[in-house]
MARZA-926215 format. One record per residue: residue in one letter; x, y, z of N, C-alpha, C in turn. Coordinates in steps of 0.001 Angstrom, whole numbers, plus 524288, in hexadecimal, padded with zeros to 5 digits. Example, Ala and Ser with C-alpha at 12.3 -4.5 7.8 and 13.67 -1.06 7.14 Angstrom:
2
A833867E9C681E788300C7EE6C81E78833907F31C81E78S832327F73681BA8835667FBDC81BE4832648001E81EBE
END
This chain:
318
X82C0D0AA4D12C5882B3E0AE7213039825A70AE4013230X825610AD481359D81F370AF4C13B2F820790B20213E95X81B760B53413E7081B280B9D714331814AA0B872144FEX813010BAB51484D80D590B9CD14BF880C300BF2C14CDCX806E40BF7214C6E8066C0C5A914CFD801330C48115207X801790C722155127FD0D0C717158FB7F98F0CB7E1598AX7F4A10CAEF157667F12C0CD69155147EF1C0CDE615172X7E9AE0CBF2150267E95B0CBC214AC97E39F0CFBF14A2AX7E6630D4A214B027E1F70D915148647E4600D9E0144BDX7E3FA0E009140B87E3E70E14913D2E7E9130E10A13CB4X7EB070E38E13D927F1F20E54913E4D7F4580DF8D13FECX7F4990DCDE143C87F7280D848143EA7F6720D39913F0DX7F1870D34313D767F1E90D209137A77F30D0D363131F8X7F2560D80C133987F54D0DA6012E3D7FB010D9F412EABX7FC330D93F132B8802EF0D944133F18044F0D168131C9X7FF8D0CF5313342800C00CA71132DF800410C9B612ADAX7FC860CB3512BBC7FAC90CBB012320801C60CCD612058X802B30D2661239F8093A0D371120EF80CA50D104120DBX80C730CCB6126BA812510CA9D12748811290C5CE1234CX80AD60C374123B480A130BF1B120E280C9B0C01A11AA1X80AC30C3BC1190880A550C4C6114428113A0C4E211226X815740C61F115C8819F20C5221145981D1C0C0B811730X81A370BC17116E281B850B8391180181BAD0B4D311C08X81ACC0B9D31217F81BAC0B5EF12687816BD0B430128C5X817A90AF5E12B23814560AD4A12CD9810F70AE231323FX80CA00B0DD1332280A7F0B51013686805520B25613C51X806780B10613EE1802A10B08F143497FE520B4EF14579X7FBCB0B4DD1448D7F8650B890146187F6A80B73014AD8X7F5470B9FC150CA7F1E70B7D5153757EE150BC91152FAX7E7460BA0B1556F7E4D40BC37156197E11F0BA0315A7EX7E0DA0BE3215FDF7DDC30BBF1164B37D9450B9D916307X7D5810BAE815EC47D0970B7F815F407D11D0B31315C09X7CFD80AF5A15DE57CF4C0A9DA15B3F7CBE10A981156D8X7C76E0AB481563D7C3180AAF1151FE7C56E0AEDF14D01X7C64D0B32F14E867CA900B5C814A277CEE60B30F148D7X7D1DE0B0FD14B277D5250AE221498C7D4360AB8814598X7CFD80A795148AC7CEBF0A34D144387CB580A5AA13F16X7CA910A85713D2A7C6A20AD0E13B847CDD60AC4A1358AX7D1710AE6A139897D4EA0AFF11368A7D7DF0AC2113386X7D8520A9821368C7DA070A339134717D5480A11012F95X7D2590A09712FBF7CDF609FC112D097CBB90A227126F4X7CB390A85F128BD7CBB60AB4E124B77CFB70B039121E2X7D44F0AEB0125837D8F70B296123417D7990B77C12348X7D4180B74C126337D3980BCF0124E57D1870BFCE12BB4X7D1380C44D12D437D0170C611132807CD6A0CC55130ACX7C94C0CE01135AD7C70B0D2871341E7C9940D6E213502X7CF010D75E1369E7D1930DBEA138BF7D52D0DBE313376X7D3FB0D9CF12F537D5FE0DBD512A7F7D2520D90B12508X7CF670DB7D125607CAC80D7BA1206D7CC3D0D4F411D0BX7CFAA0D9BC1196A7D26B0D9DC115837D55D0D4F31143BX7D7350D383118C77DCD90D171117577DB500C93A1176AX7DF290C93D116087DE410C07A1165C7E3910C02011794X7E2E10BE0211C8C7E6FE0BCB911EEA7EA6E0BA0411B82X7EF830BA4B11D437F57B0B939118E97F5050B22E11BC8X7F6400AE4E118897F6320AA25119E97FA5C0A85511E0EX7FFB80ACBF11F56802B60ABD212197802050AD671297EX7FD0D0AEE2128207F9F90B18C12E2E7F7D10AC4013077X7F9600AB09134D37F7350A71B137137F16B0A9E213C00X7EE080AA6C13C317EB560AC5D140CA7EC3D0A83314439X7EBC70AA4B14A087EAF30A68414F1F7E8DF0A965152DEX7E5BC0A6311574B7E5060A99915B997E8F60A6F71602EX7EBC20A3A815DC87ED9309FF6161AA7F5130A11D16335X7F5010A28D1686D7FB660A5A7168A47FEE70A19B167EFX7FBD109C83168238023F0996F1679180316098111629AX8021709B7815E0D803A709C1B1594A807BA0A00A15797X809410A32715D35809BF0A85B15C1680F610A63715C70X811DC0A21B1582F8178B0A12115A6481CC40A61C157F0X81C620A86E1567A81ED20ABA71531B823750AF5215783X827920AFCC1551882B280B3531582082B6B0B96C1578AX827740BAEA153678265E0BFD71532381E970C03C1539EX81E630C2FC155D4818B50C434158778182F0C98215764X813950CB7615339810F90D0D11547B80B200D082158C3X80CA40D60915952808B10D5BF15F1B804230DA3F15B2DX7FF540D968157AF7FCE30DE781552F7F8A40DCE4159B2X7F8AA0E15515E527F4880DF3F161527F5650E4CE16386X7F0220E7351658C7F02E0ED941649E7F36A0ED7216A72X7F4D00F21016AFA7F9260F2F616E767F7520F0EF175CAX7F1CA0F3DA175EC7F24D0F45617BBC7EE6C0EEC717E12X7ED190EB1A179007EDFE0E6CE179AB7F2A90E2101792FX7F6FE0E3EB179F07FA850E037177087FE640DE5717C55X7FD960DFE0182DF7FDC40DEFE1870C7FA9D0D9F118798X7F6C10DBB9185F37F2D70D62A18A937F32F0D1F81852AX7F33B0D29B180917F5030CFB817C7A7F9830CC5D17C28X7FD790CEDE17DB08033F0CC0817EA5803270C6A118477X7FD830CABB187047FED70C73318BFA7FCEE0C03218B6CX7F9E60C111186E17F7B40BB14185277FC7E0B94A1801AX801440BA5817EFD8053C0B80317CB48098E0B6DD17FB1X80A930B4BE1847D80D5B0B30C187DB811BF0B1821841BX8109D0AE371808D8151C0ABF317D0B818F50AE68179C9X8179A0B42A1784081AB90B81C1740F81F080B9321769AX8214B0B6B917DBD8244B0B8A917F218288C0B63817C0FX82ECA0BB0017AD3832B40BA8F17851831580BBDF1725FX82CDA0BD7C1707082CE80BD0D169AB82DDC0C34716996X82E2C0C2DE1641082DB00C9911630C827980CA7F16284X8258E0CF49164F4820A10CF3F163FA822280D63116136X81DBB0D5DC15E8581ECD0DBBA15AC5818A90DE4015B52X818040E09915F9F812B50E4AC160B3812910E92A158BEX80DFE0E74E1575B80C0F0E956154A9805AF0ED7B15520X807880EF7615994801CF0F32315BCA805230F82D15D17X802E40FB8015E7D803D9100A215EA8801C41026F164EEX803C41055C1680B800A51095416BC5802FC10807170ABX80387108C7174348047B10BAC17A3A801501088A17DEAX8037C105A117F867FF45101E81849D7FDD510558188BDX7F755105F118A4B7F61710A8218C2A7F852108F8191A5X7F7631041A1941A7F7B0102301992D7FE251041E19B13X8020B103B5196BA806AA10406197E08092F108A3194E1X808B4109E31911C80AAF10DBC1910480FFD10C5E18BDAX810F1106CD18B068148B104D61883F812691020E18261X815BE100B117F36814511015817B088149B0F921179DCX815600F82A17413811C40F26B172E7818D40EEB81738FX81B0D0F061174B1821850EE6A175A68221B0ED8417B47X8209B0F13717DE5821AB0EFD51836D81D960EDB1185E7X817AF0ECA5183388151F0E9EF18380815CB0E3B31846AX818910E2ED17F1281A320DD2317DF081F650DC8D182D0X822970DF42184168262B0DEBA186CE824190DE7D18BE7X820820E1AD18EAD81D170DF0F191A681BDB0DA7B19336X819920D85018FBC8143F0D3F018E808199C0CEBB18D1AX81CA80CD5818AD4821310CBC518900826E50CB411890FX8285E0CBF318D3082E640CF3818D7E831640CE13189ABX831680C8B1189178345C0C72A186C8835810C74718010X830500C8AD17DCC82F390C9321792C833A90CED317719X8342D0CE4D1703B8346D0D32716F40831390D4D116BE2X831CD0DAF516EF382CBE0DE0416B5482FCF0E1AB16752X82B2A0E2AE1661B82BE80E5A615FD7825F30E88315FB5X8272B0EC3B15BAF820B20EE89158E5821CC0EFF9154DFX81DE40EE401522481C840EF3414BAF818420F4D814A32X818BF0F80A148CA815400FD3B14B93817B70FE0D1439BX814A61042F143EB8157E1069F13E8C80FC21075513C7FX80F4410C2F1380880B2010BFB13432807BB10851132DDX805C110534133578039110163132E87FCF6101901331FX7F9EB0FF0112F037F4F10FCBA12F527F4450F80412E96X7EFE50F5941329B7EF130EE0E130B97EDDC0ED5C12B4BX7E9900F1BE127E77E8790EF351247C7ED610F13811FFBX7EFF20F49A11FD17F3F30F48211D297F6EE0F2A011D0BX7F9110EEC8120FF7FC550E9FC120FC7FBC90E65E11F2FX7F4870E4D7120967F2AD0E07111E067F1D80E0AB118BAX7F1480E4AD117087F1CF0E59610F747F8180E55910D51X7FC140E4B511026800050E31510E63801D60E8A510CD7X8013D0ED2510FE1803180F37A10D68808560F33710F70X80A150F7B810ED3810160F73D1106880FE80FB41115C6X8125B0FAF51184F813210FC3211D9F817A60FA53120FAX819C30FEB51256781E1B0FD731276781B060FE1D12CE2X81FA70FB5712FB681F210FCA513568824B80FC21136C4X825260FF4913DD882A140FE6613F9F828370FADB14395X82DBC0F66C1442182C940F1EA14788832C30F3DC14BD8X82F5B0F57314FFF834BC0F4C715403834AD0F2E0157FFX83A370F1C21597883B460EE9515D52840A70EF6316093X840DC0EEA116438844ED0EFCD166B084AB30EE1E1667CX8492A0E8BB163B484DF20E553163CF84E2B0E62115DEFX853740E71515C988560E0E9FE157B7855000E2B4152DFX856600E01315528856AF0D98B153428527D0D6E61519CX84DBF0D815154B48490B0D7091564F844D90DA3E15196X847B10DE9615100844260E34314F22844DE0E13A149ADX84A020DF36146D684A0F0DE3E14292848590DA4713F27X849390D6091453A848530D0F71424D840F70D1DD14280X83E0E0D4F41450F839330D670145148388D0DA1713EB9X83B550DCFA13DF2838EF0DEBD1387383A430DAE7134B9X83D2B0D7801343683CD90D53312F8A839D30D1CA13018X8382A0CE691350A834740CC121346C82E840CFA9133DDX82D980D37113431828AB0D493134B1829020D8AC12EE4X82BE80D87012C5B82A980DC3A12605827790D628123A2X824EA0DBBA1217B8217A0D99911CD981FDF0DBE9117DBX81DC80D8E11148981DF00DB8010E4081DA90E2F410E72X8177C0E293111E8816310E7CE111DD817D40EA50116C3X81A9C0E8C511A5881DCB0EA5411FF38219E0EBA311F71X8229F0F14911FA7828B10F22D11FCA82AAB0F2F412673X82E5F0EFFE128B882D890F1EB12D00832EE0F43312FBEX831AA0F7DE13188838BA0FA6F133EB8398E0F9211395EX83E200F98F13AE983F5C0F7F214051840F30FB751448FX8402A0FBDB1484D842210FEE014DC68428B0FE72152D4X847930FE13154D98464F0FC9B15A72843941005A15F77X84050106DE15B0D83F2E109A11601C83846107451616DX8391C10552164468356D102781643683140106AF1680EX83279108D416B8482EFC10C7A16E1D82D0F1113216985X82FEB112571665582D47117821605882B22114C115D9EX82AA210FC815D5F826D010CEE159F18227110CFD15C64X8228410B01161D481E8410970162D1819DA10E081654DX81D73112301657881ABC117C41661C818B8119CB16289X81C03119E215EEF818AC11CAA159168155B119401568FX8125B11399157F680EDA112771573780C38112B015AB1X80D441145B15F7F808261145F16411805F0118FD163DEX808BC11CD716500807A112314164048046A124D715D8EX805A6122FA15A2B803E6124841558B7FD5C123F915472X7FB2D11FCF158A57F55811EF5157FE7F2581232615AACX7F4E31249D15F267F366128A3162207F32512FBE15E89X7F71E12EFD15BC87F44513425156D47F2FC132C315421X7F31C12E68151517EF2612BB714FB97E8A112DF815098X7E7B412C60154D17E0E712C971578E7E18B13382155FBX7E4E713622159897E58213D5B159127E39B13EE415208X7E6C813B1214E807E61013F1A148AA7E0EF139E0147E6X7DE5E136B8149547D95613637146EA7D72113987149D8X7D5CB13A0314E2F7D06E13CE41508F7D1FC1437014E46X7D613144AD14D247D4FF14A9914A037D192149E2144E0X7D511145AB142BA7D2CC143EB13CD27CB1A1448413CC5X7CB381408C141687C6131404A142E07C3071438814457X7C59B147E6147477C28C14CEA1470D7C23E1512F1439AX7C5641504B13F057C624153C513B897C8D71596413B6DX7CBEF1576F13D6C7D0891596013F2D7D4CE15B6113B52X7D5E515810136DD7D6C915899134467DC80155EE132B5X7DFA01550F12F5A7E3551514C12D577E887155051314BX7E92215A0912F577EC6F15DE5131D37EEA515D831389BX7E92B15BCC13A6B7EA29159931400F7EAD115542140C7X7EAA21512A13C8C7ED1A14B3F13E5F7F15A14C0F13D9FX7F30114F8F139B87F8E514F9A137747FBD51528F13CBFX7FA46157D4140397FC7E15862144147FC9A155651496AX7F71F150CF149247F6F714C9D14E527FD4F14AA414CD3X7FD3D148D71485A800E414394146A280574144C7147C0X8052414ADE145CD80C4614D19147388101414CF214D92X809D514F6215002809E915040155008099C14B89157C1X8094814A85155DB8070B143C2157D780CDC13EFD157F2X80E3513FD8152FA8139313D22152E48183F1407E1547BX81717144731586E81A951462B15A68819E3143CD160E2X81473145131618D814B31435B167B28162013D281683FX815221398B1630581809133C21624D81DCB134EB16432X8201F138421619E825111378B1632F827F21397C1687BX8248F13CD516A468265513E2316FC2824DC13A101749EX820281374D1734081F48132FD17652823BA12FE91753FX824F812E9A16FA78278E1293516E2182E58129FE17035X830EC12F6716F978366F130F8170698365D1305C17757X831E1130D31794083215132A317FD5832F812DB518263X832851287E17D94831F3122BF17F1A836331208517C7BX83A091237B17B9283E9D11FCB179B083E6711E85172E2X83BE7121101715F83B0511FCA16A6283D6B12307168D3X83F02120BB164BB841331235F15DD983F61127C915AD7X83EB712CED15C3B83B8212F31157BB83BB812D03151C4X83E6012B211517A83DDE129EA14C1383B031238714B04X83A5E121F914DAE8374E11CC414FA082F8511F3C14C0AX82FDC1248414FE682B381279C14FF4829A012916149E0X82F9312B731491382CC112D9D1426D82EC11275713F32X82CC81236813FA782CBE11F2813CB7826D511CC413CDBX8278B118991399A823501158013A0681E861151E13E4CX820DB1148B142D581E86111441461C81CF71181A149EFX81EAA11B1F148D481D3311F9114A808196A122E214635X81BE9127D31439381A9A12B5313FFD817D51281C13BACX817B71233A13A6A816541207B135E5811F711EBF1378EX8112D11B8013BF680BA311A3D13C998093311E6A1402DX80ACF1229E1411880748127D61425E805911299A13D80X8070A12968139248049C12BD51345F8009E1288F1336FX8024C1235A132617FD2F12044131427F8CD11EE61349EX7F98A11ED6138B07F5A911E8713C477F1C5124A413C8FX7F52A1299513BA27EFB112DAE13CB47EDE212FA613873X7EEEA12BB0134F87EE6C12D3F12F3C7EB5C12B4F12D0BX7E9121268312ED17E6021207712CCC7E1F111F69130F7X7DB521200612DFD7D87211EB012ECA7D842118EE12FFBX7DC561147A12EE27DE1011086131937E02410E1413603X7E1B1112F01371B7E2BD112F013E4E7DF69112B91407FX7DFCC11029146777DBD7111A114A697D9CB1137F14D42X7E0591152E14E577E03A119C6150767E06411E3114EF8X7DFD91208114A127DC60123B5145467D7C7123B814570X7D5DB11FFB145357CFFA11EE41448E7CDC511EDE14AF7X7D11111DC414DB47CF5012006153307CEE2125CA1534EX7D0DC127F6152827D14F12D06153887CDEA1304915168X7CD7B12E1F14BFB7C81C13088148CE7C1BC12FD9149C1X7C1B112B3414E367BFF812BCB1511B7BE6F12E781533DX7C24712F0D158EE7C1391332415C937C05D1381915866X7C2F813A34155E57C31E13E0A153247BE72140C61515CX7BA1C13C95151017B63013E2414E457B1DD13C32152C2X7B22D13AAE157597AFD013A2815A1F7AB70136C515A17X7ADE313289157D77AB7612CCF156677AE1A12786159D1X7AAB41234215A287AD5F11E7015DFF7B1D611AF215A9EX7B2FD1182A15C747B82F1156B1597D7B88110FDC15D90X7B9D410C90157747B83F10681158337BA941040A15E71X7B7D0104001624D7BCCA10211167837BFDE0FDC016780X7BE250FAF71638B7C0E20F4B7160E07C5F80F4BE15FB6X7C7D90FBD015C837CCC10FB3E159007CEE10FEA615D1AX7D4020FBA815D207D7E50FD2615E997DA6A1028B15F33X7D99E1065A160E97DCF710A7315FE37E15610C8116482X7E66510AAD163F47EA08108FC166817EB6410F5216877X7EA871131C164697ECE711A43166757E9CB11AA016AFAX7E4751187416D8A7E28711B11170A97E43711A2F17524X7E73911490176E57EA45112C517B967EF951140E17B24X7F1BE11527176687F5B71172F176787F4BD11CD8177CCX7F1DE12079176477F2C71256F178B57F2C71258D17E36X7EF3112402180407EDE7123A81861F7F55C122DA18994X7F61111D711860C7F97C11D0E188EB7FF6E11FEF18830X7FFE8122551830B803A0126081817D8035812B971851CX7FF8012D78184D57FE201323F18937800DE1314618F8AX7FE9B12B81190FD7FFCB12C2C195BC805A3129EF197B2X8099A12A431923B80D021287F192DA8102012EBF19071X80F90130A318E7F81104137F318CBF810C513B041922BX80ACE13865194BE80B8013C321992980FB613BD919C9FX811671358319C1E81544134411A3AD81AD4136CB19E57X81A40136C719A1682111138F21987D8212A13F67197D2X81D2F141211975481C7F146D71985281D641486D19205X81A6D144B418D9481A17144D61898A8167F147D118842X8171C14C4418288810F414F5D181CF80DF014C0617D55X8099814AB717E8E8084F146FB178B68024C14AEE177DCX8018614ED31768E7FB5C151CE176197F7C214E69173FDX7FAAB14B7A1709B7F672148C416C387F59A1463816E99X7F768141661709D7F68313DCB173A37F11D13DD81783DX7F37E14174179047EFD51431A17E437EAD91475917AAAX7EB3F148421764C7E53A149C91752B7E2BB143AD173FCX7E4BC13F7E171A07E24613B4C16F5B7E0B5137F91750FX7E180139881794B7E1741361B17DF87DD2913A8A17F77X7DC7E13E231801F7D9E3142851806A7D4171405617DC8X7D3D313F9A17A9A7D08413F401749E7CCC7137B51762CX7D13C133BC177B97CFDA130AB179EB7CC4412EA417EBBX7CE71131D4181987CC71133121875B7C6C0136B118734X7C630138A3182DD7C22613A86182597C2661401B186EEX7C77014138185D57C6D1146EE18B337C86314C5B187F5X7C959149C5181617C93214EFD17DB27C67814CBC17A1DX7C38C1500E1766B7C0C915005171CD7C5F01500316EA0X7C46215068168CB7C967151301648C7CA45157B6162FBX7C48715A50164F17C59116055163F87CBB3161CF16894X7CA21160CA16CAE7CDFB160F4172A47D1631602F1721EX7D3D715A9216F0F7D871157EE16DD77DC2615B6116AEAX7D85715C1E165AB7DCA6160C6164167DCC71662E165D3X7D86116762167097DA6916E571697B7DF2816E1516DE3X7DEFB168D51706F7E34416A751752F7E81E167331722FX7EA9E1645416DBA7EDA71637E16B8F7ED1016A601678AX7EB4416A2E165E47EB2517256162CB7EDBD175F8166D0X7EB1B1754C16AA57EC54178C11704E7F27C176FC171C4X7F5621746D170917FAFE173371734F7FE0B177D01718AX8018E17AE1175628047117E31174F5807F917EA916F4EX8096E1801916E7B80D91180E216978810FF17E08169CFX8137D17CB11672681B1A17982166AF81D8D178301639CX81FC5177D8164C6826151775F15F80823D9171FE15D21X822A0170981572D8228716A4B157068270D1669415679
END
């Protein structure tokens, strides 16, 4: 068994460390050539210190290695457009988007991306609870992998379990890919309370409130509520506003405390809110939170503002 994973930051290698580690034989690419060879060389890469690469990881920077009929895409979301556009060749494979968030330009998520960019390919996403370096320590962890095609979806989980991967299957592929896009976005909401000291009581009501307006976005788009209270929804909303390991946690605590934050790392909730808001507005969706963390972004509310006018919302049935 070989699979190719495209991307080799933290998360696309730790994904590669797991699959290595239960046997299959793993392509890594990575755009820079000197890292590459860096990796090839010393088994080892700085987006996971810790770890020595599994002997079954091949690094490359070079795509015509990338022969494999299953392709992960760990390449952050609202780069994974102009990314795809330099793999001309993935057309017809399965490619399996392993990123999270809401393409701000469009409005669509990392499936119709690839369907875009690919027609012909099939997509899939691998989404769920998940940390790079807890993968790469071999912890146990699930994710949901879905896909549209019922055939496709299966012969995809058995190839992609691993020792410490448990992975479940689903074809709602729009509640997957919502309840990991949406979840970073309260995410940022319960760090910057955290961060203002706010207190645990109000992350615990962001989170509630929070995975409710997930599901009114996610049901208004053709999803599963129950898609929502799974894994790839309610499961990685807990861990994400819960874990100083997030980034979008640690973004927020940030803002929260009214300090700068690294512009290097990735934090995928902040283009996803933007673009979740302005997609609530054309469905006549209420998302408050949303729109305080876009609020909070935009720099056109403080975090005192944010919550008095989320405090200030009329009464209602929950």
């Amino acid at each position: 068994m070989s699979i190719a994973i495209i991307g080799a930051g933290a998360f696309g290698t730790s994904l590669a460390q797991s699959f290595a580690s239960g046997g299959t034989k793993v392509t890594l690419w990575a755009r820079d050539a000197k890292a590459t060879r860096a990796m090839q060389d010393l088994r080892q890469t700085p987006r996971l210190p810790d770890v020595t690469l599994h002997p079954e990881i091949s690094p490359t920077s070079d795509a015509k290695d990338i022969t494999q009929s299953i392709v992960l895409l760990a390449i952050p979301l609202q780069k994974l457009r102009s990314a795809l556009a330099g793999f001309p060749e993935l057309e017809g494979r399965t490619l399996v988007a392993c990123c999270k968030g809401i393409e701000l330009t469009n409005g669509i998520g990392p499936t119709a991306i690839i369907t875009d960019c690919l027609p012909s390919a099939t997509p899939a996403v691998l989404t769920g609870p998940s940390f790079a370096a807890d993968i790469a320590k071999g912890l146990p962890t699930a994710l949901t992998l879905a896909c549209a095609d019922v055939d496709g979806g299966r012969a995809l989980q058995t190839s992609l379990s691993a020792p410490n991967l448990r992975i479940y299957r689903t074809t709602d592929v729009i509640g997957a890919e919502l309840g990991g896009a949406l979840k970073n976005v309260i995410a940022i909401a319960c760090g910057a309370a955290i961060g203002a000291g706010l207190g645990d009581s109000a992350r615990a009501a962001l989170m509630t409130r929070g995975f409710a307006e997930m599901n009114r976005m996610a049901q208004a788009l053709g999803a599963d509520p129950a898609t929502l209270a799974g894994l790839s929804g309610f499961g990685d909303l807990s861990l994400t506003c819960s874990s100083a390991q997030s980034r979008n946690f640690q973004f927020g605590l940030a803002l929260g405390r009214g300090e700068g934050f690294d512009p290097s790392i990735t934090v995928e909730g902040a283009a996803t809110a933007r673009a979740t808001l302005t997609r609530a507005a054309a469905l006549g969706i209420d998302m408050p939170i949303t729109a305080a963390v876009v609020g909070l972004l935009d720099q056109k509310l403080n975090l005192r503002e944010a919550m008095d006018q989320l405090l200030a919302r009329p009464p209602k049935e929950e």
